[in-house]
N, C-alpha and C positions, 0 to 999 in steps of 0.2 A: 035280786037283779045282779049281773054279771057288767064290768067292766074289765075289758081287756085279761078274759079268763078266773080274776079274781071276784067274788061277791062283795058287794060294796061294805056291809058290813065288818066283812075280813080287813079290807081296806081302810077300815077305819079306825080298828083297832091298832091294825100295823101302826098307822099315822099317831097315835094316842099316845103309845110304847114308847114311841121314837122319841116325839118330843118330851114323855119324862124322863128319858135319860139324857135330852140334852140337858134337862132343868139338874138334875142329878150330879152330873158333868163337871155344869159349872164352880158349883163348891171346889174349894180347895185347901191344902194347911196352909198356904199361904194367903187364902183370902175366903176365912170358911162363914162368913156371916153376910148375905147379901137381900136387898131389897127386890121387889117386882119390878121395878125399872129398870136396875141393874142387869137382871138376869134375863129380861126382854133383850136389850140392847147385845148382850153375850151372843144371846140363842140365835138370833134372829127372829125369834117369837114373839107372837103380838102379846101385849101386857095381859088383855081377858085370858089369853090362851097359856098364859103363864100364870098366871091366880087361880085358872080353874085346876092345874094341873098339881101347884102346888097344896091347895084345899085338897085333893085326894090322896096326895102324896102322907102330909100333917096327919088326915084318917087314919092311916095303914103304918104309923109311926116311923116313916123312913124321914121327915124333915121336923120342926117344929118351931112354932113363930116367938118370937119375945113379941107381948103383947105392948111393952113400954116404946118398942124401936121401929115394929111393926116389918122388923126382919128376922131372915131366916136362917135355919140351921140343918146339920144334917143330924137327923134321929137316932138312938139306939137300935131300930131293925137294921138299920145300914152293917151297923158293925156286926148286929148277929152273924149276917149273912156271909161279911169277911173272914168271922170265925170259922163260919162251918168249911167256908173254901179254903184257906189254909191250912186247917187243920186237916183236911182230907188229902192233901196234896202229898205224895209220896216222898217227892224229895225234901218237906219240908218234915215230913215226920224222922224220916233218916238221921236227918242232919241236925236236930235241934242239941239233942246233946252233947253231939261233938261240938258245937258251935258253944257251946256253953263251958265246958271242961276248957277249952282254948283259949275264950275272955278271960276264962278265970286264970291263968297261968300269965297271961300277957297285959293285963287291965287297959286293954284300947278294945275301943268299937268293933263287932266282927259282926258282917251282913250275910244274907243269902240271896240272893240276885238268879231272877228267869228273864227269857228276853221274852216282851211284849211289843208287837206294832213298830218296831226298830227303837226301842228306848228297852233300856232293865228298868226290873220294879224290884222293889223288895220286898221280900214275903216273912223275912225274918231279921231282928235283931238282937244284940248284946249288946247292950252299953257298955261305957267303964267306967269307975270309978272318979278315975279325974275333975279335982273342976273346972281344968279344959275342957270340953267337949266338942264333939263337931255336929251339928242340926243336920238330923237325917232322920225319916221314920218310912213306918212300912206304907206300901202302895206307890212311894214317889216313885215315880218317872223321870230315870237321869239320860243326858243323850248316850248315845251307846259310841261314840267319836271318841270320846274326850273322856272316861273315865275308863280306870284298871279293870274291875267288872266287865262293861262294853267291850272293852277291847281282846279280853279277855274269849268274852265269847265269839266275839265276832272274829280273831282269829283262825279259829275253825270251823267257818261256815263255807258255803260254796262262793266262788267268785263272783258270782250275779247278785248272792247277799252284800258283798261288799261292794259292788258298783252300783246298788241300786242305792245303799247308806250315801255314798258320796255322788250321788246324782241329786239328794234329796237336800245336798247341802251342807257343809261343814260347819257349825256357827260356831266363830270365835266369842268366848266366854275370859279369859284371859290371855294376857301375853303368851301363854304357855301353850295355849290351844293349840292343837295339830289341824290347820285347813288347809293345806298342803295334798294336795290327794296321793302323789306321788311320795312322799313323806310318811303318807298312812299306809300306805301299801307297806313300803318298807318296813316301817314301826311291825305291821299285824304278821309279817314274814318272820321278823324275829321271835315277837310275841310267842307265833306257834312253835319254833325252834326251840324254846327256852324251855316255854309248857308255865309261864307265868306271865305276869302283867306288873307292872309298877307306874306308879303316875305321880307328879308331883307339880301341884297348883294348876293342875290342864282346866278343871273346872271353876276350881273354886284356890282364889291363892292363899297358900300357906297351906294348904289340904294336901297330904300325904295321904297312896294306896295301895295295896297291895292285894292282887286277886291271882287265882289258881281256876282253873275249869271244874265243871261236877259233868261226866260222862253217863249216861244210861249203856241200859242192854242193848242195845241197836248204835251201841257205840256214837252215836251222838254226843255233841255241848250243849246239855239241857238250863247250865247255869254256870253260876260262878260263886265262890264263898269270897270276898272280902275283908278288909281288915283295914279301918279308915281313921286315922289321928292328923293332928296339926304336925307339919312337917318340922317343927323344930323337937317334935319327940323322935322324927324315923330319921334318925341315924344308920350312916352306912351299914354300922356292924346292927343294930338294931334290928335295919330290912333284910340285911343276911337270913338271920335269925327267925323273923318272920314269915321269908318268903318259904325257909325250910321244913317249920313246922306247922304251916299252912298246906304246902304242897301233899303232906299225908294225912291232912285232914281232906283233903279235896279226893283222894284217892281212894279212903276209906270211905267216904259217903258214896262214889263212886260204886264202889265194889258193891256196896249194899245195894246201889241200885242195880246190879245185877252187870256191870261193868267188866271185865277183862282185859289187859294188854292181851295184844295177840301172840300166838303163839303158847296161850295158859287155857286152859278150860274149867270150868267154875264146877 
């Protein structure tokens, strides 16, 4: 039977899909263990409609229940499936080693940042050494406003990318925060002039950052590399130093991706 050109059965699958990736969704590192009432209440999903999805889910190993708490978890298929997409990801194959030769010279956190849905994610990191550390891992979603990454790339996006970000709302997150639209404009003018980014406490205070662009063939800002410590390690002379020999790791990943300044031919 046909509704509205679709067969109902299509239509119900679609319907099926949907609601387990809301159930999917909801997980998160900041709140990765939730109950069927919880995750009803998140979805908008009825609790049956949330039990039966999760019971399929638990089958196919993407979730799995503590039978003591009678809540849930995200599975090991989960993570297969982020392995296999990272790992096929061009620029993250490019760049893993340089991102690694880098930490290692410098012992602070160094990311690789793509923009997603108007927030970066990260696909790749390098710890440091320190027992400072700053809480970050891959998959988060940071706004793309307020951090060196974000701004990084969204400096070289088209103007309708950036009116559409500050259409969507600026959220102050600390004093430092740029919600100024007229201010971010400014900031993303220079940003692209410099050809880098630097931020200190916009998100998170006492968070120091430092991003440079990653270019494709089509001369696009597919990304940004990073480089994220507590701002009483990034000293003036420090972020000097950082932002320089960040900037030709950003350009050698770059070139790998088949990247050119103009006027060079590859």
């Amino acid at each position: 039977m046909l509704k509205g050109g679709v067969e109902m059965s299509d239509a119900s699958t679609l319907s099926s899909l949907r609601n387990a990736l809301r159930v999917l969704e909801s997980f998160s590192v900041d709140d990765p263990e939730k109950g069927v009432t919880e995750i009803a209440q998140e979805s908008g999903l009825g609790k049956s409609t949330v039990h039966r999805v999760l019971t399929t889910l638990e089958e196919a190993g993407y979730v799995r229940k503590d039978d003591s708490t009678r809540r849930y978890r995200l599975g090991l298929s989960v993570l297969s499936l982020s392995g296999v997409l990272i790992s096929n990801l061009e620029i993250y194959r490019e760049a893993q080693h340089l991102l690694e030769v880098f930490a290692n010279r410098f012992d602070e956190a160094v990311h690789l940042a793509v923009l997603e849905d108007y927030h970066t994610v990260y696909i790749s990191k390098i710890e440091s050494t320190h027992p400072v550390r700053i809480l970050t891992h891959l998959g988060r979603k940071n706004p793309i406003h307020c951090t060196s990454s974000g701004k990084v790339i969204l400096a070289f996006q088209d103007d309708a990318m950036v009116e559409e970000v500050i259409a969507r709302g600026l959220e102050r997150f600390t004093p430092a925060t740029v919600t100024d639209e007229t201010r971010l404009r400014a900031d993303l003018a220079e940003i692209h002039s410099l050809g880098y980014a630097i931020s200190h406490g916009e998100m998170r205070a006492g968070v120091s950052s430092v991003a440079v662009p990653v270019w494709d063939y089509t001369r696009q800002v597919v990304g940004a590399v990073t480089v994220v410590g507590p701002t009483q390690r990034f000293t003036p002379t420090k972020v000097q130093d950082l932002t320089k020999q960040l900037q030709s790791v950003g350009a050698e990943i770059s070139r790998r991706l088949g990247y050119y300044p103009r006027g060079r031919q590859a």
